[in-house]
C-alpha positions in Angstrom: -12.7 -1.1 9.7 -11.5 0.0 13.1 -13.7 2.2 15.6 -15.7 3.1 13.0 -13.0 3.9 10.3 -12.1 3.1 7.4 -8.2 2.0 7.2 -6.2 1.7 4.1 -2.5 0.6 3.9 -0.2 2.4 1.4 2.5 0.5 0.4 5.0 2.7 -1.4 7.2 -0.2 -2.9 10.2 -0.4 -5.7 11.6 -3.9 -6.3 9.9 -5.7 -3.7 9.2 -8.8 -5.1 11.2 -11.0 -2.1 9.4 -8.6 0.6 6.1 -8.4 -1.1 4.2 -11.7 0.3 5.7 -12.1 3.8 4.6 -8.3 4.6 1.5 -8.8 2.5 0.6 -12.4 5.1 1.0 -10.1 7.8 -1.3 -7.1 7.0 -4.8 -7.8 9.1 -7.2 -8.4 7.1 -9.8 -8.2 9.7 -9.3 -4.8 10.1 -7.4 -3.5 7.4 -10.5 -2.3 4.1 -8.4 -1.6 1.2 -4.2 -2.1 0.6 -2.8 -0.1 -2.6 0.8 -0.3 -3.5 2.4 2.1 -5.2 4.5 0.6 -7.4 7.7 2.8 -8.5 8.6 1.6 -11.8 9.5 -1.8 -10.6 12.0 -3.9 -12.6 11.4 -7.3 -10.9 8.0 -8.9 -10.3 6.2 -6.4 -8.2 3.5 -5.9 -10.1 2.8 -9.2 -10.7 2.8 -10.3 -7.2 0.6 -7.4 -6.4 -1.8 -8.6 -9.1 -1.9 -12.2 -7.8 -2.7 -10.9 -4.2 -4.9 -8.7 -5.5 -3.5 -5.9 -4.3 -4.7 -2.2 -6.0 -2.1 -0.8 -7.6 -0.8 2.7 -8.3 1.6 2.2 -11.5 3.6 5.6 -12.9 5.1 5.5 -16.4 8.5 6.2 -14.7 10.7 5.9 -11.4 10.4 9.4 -10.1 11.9 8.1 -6.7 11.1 7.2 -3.0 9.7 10.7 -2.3 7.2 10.9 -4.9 6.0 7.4 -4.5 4.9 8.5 -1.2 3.3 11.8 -2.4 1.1 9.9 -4.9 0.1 7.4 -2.2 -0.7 10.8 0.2 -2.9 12.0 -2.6 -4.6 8.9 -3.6 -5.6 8.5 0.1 -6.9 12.3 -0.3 -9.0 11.3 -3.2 -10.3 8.2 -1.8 -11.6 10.9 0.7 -10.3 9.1 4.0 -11.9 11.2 6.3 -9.1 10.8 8.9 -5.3 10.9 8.6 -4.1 8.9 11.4 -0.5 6.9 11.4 -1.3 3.6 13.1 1.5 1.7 15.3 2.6 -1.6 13.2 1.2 -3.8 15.9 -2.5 -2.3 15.4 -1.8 -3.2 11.4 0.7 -5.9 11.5 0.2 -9.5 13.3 
Protein backbone atom coordinates (compact mmCIF):
# COMPACT_ATOMS: atom_id res chain seq x y z
CA UNK A 1 0.00 0.00 0.00
CA UNK A 2 1.23 3.44 -0.84
CA UNK A 3 -0.66 6.73 0.33
CA UNK A 4 -3.42 4.92 1.01
CA UNK A 5 -3.64 2.68 -2.18
CA UNK A 6 -3.69 -0.35 -3.11
CA UNK A 7 -0.76 -1.16 -5.83
CA UNK A 8 -0.67 -4.17 -7.95
CA UNK A 9 2.08 -5.04 -10.47
CA UNK A 10 1.08 -6.61 -13.88
CA UNK A 11 3.57 -8.56 -15.36
CA UNK A 12 2.54 -9.29 -18.93
CA UNK A 13 5.39 -12.05 -19.58
CA UNK A 14 5.98 -14.80 -22.54
CA UNK A 15 9.23 -16.91 -22.02
CA UNK A 16 10.58 -15.25 -19.12
CA UNK A 17 11.91 -17.83 -17.29
CA UNK A 18 15.87 -16.21 -17.18
CA UNK A 19 14.13 -12.63 -16.31
CA UNK A 20 11.46 -13.94 -14.07
CA UNK A 21 13.41 -14.03 -10.46
CA UNK A 22 15.95 -11.09 -10.81
CA UNK A 23 12.82 -8.65 -11.77
CA UNK A 24 10.63 -10.59 -9.27
CA UNK A 25 13.78 -9.84 -6.16
CA UNK A 26 13.46 -6.47 -7.17
CA UNK A 27 9.64 -5.67 -6.93
CA UNK A 28 9.06 -3.93 -3.27
CA UNK A 29 7.38 -5.87 -1.34
CA UNK A 30 6.79 -3.27 1.26
CA UNK A 31 4.74 -1.42 -0.83
CA UNK A 32 3.78 -3.42 -3.67
CA UNK A 33 -0.08 -5.71 -2.32
CA UNK A 34 -0.60 -8.16 -4.95
CA UNK A 35 1.82 -9.06 -8.39
CA UNK A 36 -0.14 -11.22 -11.17
CA UNK A 37 1.69 -12.25 -14.33
CA UNK A 38 0.08 -12.82 -17.27
CA UNK A 39 1.47 -15.54 -18.64
CA UNK A 40 1.20 -15.80 -22.64
CA UNK A 41 1.30 -19.28 -23.39
CA UNK A 42 4.80 -19.78 -22.19
CA UNK A 43 6.92 -22.65 -23.61
CA UNK A 44 9.72 -22.52 -21.05
CA UNK A 45 9.30 -22.54 -17.19
CA UNK A 46 7.31 -19.39 -16.61
CA UNK A 47 4.68 -20.72 -14.99
CA UNK A 48 6.51 -22.75 -12.86
CA UNK A 49 8.67 -20.09 -11.58
CA UNK A 50 5.68 -17.94 -11.05
CA UNK A 51 4.18 -20.82 -9.00
CA UNK A 52 7.23 -21.15 -6.77
CA UNK A 53 7.32 -17.37 -6.09
CA UNK A 54 3.95 -17.41 -5.61
CA UNK A 55 3.11 -15.22 -7.96
CA UNK A 56 -0.92 -15.08 -9.27
CA UNK A 57 -1.18 -16.02 -12.48
CA UNK A 58 -3.32 -15.16 -15.50
CA UNK A 59 -2.90 -18.37 -17.87
CA UNK A 60 -4.87 -18.21 -21.53
CA UNK A 61 -5.32 -21.55 -23.53
CA UNK A 62 -3.32 -19.89 -26.35
CA UNK A 63 -0.60 -17.18 -27.30
CA UNK A 64 -2.86 -14.46 -28.65
CA UNK A 65 0.32 -12.08 -28.48
CA UNK A 66 1.99 -9.08 -26.64
CA UNK A 67 -1.10 -6.81 -27.19
CA UNK A 68 -3.60 -8.95 -25.66
CA UNK A 69 -1.51 -10.09 -22.81
CA UNK A 70 -1.68 -6.56 -21.75
CA UNK A 71 -5.47 -6.13 -22.38
CA UNK A 72 -6.28 -9.07 -20.13
CA UNK A 73 -3.87 -7.64 -17.44
CA UNK A 74 -5.89 -4.06 -18.00
CA UNK A 75 -9.11 -5.90 -17.33
CA UNK A 76 -8.12 -8.09 -14.53
CA UNK A 77 -6.99 -4.84 -12.79
CA UNK A 78 -10.62 -3.48 -13.74
CA UNK A 79 -12.16 -6.44 -12.01
CA UNK A 80 -10.02 -6.43 -9.10
CA UNK A 81 -11.80 -2.90 -8.89
CA UNK A 82 -8.41 -0.80 -8.35
CA UNK A 83 -10.01 2.23 -7.67
CA UNK A 84 -7.09 4.25 -9.26
CA UNK A 85 -5.24 3.79 -12.50
CA UNK A 86 -1.96 5.37 -11.93
CA UNK A 87 1.48 4.37 -13.85
CA UNK A 88 4.11 4.42 -11.18
CA UNK A 89 7.87 5.47 -12.11
CA UNK A 90 10.17 2.08 -11.77
CA UNK A 91 12.04 3.63 -8.89
CA UNK A 92 8.71 3.95 -6.68
CA UNK A 93 8.14 -0.01 -7.65
CA UNK A 94 11.62 -1.25 -8.36
CA UNK A 95 14.66 -1.13 -5.68
Amino acid sequence: MLNGGRIAVFMPAYNAARTLQPIYADIRKDIVDTIILGDDFSSDNTVNISRELVIELLLPTENRGYGANQKTCCLTALLLRISRWRNLRPHEVFR
